[in-house]
N, C-alpha and C positions, 0 to 999 in steps of 0.2 A: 640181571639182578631183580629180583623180585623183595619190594617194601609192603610189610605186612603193618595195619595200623592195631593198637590194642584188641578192637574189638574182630581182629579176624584172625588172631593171636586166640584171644577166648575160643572163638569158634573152631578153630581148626586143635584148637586140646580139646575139647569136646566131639570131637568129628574123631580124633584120635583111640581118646577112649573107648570108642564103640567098636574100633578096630582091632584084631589082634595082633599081636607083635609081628608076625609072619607075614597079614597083608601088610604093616605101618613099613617094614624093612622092603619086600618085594614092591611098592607101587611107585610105577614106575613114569617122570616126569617130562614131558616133552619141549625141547626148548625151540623158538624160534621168534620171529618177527612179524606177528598178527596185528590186526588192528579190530579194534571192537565196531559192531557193524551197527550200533544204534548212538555212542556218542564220540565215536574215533579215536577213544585211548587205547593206547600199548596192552599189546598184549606179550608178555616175552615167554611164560611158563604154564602149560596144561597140561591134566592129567590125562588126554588122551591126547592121541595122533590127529588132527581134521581131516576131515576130507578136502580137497582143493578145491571141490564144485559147491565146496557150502562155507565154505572160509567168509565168506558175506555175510553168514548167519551168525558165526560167534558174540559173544559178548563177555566184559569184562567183567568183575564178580562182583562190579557197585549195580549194571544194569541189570543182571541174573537175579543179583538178589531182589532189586526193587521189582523184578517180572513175578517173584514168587508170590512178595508178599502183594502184590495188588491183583493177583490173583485167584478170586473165589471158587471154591469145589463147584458150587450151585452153579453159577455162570459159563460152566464149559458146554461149548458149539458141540451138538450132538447131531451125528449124520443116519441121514434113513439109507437104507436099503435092503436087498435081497442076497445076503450071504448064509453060507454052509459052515457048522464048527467042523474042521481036518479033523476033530477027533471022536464024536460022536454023532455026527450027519445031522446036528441041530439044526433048527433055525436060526440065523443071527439078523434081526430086524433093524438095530440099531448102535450106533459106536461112539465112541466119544471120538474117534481119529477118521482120518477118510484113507482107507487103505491103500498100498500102493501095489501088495500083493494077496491075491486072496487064495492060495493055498495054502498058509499055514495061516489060518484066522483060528479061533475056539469062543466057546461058547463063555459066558461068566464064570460057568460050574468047573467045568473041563480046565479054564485059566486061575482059577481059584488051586482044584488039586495039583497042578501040575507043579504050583510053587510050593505044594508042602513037601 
């Protein structure tokens, strides 16, 4: 059973609203017995499936949310190196993530159009 307080009641009719009826009916919720990997509360219901090699990384939606909001854009660990965009044989000098596969990397441009 999952208890929802007021304010994640607000936020999830907000989260709803953005959705449409088709995703809000088809999304599909995963039940089990996790535990949150930074303050060890219950976790019983997720919108995805985990992985069982990263079940240590979840968290529950008090510490997700405090990760967001003390999270600044400007602050993010940016990594140097010498990669290729897959899609226009750019240059990629630098990233905000440290890759774990570099054959399908892209350039800003290239990841920019690709989402329109």
């Amino acid at each position: 059973m999952v208890v929802y307080r007021l304010c994640d009641k607000i936020f999830l009719n907000k989260f709803k609203s953005k959705m449409s009826d088709s995703q809000q009916n088809n999304r599909q919720m995963f039940q089990g017995n996790w535990k949150c990997g930074k303050c060890g509360a219950d976790i019983t219901e997720l919108p995805f499936q985990p992985d069982p090699e990263r079940e240590g990384d979840l968290k529950c939606r008090d510490c997700h949310r405090a990760g967001i909001s003390n999270r600044a854009r400007g602050d993010r660990q940016m990594h140097q190196g010498n990669w290729q965009c897959s899609k226009c044989d750019g240059s990629i000098t630098e990233l905000p993530f440290e890759p774990r596969d570099t054959g399908n990397l892209m350039c800003r441009d290239c990841f920019r159009n690709s989402r329109q």
